[in-house]
N, C-alpha and C positions, 0 to 999 in steps of 0.2 A: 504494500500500500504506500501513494506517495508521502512524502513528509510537507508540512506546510512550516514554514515560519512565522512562528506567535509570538507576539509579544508579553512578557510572563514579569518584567518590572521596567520602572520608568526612576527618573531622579531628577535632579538639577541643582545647579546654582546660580541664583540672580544674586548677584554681588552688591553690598552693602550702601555702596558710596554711591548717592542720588546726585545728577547732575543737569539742573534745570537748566531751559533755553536761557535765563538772564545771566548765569554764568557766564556767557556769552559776550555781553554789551561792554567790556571792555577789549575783547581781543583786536586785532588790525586787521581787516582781510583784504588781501590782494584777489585779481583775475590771475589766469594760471600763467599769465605771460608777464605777470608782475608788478601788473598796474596797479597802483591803489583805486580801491573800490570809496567813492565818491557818497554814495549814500548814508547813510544814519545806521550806525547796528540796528536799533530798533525797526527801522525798513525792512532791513534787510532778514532779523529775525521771526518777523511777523512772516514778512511771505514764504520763509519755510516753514514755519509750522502751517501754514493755510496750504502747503503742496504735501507734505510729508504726515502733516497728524502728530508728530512728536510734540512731546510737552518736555518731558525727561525722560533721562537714560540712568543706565547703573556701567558705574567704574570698577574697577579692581581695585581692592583696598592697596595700599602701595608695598607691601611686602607679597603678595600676590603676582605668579604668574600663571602662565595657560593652564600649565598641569596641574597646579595647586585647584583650580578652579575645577577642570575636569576630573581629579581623585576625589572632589566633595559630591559632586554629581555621581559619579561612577557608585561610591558610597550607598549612598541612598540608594540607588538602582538594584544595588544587591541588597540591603534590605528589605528593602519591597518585594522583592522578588522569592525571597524566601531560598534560594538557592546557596549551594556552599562554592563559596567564590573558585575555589582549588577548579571544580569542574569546568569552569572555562576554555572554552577551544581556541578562540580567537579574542583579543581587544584591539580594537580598529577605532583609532581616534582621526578623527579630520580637525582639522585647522587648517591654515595658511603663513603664519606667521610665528609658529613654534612660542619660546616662553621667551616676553622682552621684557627685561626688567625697569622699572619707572624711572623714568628720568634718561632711557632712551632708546634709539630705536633700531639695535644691535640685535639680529636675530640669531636665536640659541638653539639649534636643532641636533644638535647630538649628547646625549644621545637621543633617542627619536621620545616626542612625548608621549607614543604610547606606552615604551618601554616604562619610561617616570610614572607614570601611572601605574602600569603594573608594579614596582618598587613600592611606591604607597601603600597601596593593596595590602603587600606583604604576601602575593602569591608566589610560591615556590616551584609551583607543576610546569616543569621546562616546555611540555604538550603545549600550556598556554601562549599562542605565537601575537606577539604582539607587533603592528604597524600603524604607522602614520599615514591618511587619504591627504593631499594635498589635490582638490577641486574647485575652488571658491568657494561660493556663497552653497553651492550644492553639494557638499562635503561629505555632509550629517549622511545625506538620504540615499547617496552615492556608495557610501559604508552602509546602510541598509539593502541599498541591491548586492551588493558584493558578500554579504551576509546570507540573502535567503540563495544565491546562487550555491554555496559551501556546503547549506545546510540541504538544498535542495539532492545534493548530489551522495546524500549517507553517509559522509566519511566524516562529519562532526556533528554536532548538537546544539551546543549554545554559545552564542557570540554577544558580546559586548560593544554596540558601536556610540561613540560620543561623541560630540560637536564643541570645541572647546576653542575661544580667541579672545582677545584684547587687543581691539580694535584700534584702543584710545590710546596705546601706547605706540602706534603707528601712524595717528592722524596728524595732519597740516594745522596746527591751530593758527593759521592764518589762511586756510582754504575752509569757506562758508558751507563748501561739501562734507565737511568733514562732523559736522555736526551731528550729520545720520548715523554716527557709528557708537555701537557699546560694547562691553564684556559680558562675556558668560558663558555657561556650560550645561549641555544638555544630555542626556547618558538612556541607551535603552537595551535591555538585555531580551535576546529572541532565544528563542527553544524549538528544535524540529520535533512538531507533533502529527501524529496520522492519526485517521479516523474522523477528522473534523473540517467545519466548514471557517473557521476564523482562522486567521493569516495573510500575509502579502498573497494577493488574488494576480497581480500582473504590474508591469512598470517599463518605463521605458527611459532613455538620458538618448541626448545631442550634445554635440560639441561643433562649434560656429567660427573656423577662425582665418579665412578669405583673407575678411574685411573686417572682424571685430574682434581679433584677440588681443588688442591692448586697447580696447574700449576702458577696463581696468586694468591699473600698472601703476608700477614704483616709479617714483621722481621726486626731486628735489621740491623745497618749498613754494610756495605762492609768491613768499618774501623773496627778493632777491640778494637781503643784506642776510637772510635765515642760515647758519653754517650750512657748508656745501655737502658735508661728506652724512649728511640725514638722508633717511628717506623715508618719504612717505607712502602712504597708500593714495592715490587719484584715481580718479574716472571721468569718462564724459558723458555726464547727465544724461544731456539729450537723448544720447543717442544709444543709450543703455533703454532708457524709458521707450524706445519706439522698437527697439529690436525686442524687448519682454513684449510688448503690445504686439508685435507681427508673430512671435513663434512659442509664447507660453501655452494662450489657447488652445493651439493647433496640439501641441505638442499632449497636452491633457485628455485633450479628445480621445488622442490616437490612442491613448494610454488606456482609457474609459470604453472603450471599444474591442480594444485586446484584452482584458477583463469578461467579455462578452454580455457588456452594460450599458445602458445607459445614464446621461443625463440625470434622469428622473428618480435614477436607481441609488443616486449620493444623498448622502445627509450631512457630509461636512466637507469644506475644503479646507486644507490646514498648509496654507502658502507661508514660501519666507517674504519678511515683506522689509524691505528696506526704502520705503514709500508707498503709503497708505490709499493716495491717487491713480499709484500706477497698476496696484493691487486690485481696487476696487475698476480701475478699467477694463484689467484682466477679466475680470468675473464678467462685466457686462461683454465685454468680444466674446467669451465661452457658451454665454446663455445665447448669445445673439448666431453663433454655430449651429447651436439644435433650436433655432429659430421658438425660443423660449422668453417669451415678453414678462413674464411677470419671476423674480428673483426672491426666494425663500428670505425673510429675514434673519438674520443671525448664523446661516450657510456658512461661511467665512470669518472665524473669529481673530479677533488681532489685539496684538499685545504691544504695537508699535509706539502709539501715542507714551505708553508709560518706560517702556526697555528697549527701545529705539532698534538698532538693526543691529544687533550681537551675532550676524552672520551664518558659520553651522550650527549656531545653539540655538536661535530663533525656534527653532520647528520642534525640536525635540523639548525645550522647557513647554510651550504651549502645549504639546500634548500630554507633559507630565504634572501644568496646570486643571486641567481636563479632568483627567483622570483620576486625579485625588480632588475634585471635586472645589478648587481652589480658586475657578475661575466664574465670576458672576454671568449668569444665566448662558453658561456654555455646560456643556458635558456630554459625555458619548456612553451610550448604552449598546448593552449587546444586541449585537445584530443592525449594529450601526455601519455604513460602508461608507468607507472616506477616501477622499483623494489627495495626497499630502504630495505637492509640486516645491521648482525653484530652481532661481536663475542667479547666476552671476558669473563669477573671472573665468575667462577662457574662449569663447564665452561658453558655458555652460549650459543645459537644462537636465533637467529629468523629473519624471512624475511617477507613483504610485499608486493603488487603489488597494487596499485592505480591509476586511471585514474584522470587524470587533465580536 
């Protein structure tokens, strides 16, 4: 009988340190060619919050890095789970930017953080193989396909995949872009189980890079007096927002389809959202696919206004807000079938559908 991949615990970490948009109204922000930006912060903070939905975000307390963030996640995931951690087959941590330490933006990948993690742990079972997913913003869900494919094939059991970054220690604070980003960690442990209808149902990823694979990329400051040898994280807006618009939908679809579902047949869409405008367009191009006029309320729950875009943890704390019941007038009940999508560096996509 086949194996399905279930979901058997969840965790997370939303990190302490609350950082409101007026944090902000002192910074200097230049255009990315270095010009000072002429406007009033408060201009300028207003029309991001009215495009983005951000109010506040959460930081890494300052002795905090990746891993620290992802073994508190990880934590919880295994108690929830009720499993003995030793059993472990696989921990598969995605990030992008390994552990930077605050105050700069020096990136530390060895040893790999998922090894670090499994060191926190304190697991000793050498079987347990532990790697790092580097995919952008689709990291998390990326380390979930790569998981039910392992599991699907009988030769493991249970995998641990996490979503862990600190965003903020990699941002331009003199790029008004940079406001969109936070920290955090999100952690979910699968088990192949047979005999049953809940599990990863179908899923699909693209990768886009013609013309858009340094749509997101490292570069130097906004400031041009900002020291040279930094780097930050940039993107270009625009055109990040229109390429999610032309091929997230589509990409959902196909995904909802290979599932051998429909539309009609979801009850949650659980996107990463690193813009609340561009997310809620998404939805409307996707209903406007299966020529569906009227949009369920509350379909797509979002956590962005409050924890801003923390990247691969995005997707994974909202479902472990969900699920323990933590999140106001959201929650998934069995026999619930969700479509959990997302886009970013590479450029990326990939979607899911699983049944609860």
């Amino acid at each position: 009988m086949s194996l399905k991949a279930v979901i058997v615990g969840t965790g997370k970490c939303i990190p302490s340190v609350v950082v409101k948009n007026a944090d902000f109204l002192n910074h200097q922000f230049h255009e990315k060619n270095g010009d000072f930006i002429s406007r009033t912060n408060e201009d300028i903070i207003s029309k991001f919050k009215d495009i983005t939905e951000i109010e506040e975000r959460r930081y890494a307390e300052a002795g905090q890095v990746s891993s620290d963030l992802a073994a508190i996640a990880a934590e919880e995931a295994i108690r929830s789970s009720g499993i003995d951690r030793e059993s472990l087959d696989y921990i598969i941590v995605a990030h992008n930017f390994g552990d930077v330490k605050s105050g700069s933006t020096r990136v530390d990948l060895v040893p790999s953080i998922a090894s670090r993690v499994k060191y926190s742990l304190k697991i000793s079972n050498p079987d347990c193989v532990a790697y790092d997913l580097p995919f952008g913003c689709p990291g998390w869900l990326q380390g979930v396909i790569q998981a039910d494919y392992f599991i699907r094939s009988g030769d493991v059991k249970r995998i641990m995949v996490i979503g862990s970054e600190t965003l903020s220690r990699v941002s331009d604070p003199h790029d008004r872009d940079s406001m969109i980003f936070a920290d955090g960690a999100g952690a979910i442990i699968l088990e192949g189980k047979s005999g049953t209808d809940q599990g990863i149902i179908a899923h699909k990823a693209q990768t886009h890079s013609v013309e858009e694979a340094y749509y997101l990329y490292s570069g130097h400051s906004s400031n041009p007096t900002y020291a040279e040898d930094d780097i930050f994280i940039k993107m270009e807006g625009r055109k990040i927002y229109e390429y999610a618009l032309t091929h997230v939908p589509i990409a959902i679809k196909n995904t909802i389809e290979k599932a051998g579902l429909t539309l009609l047949d979801i009850n949650k869409i659980i996107i990463h959202q690193a813009n609340a405008k561009m997310d809620e367009a998404i939805l409307r191009r996707l209903f406007k696919l299966y020529q569906i006029a009227e949009i369920p309320e509350g379909i797509m729950p979002m956590t962005i206004s409050k924890l801003g875009n923390s990247s691969v943890a995005t997707i994974p704390t909202l479902l472990d807000l969900m699920l323990k019941k933590e999140m106001s007038g959201q929650e998934l009940k069995k026999g619930d079938v969700v479509v959990f999508a997302s886009v970013g560096a590479g450029m990326n996509i990939n979607a899911m559908v699983y049944r609860f």
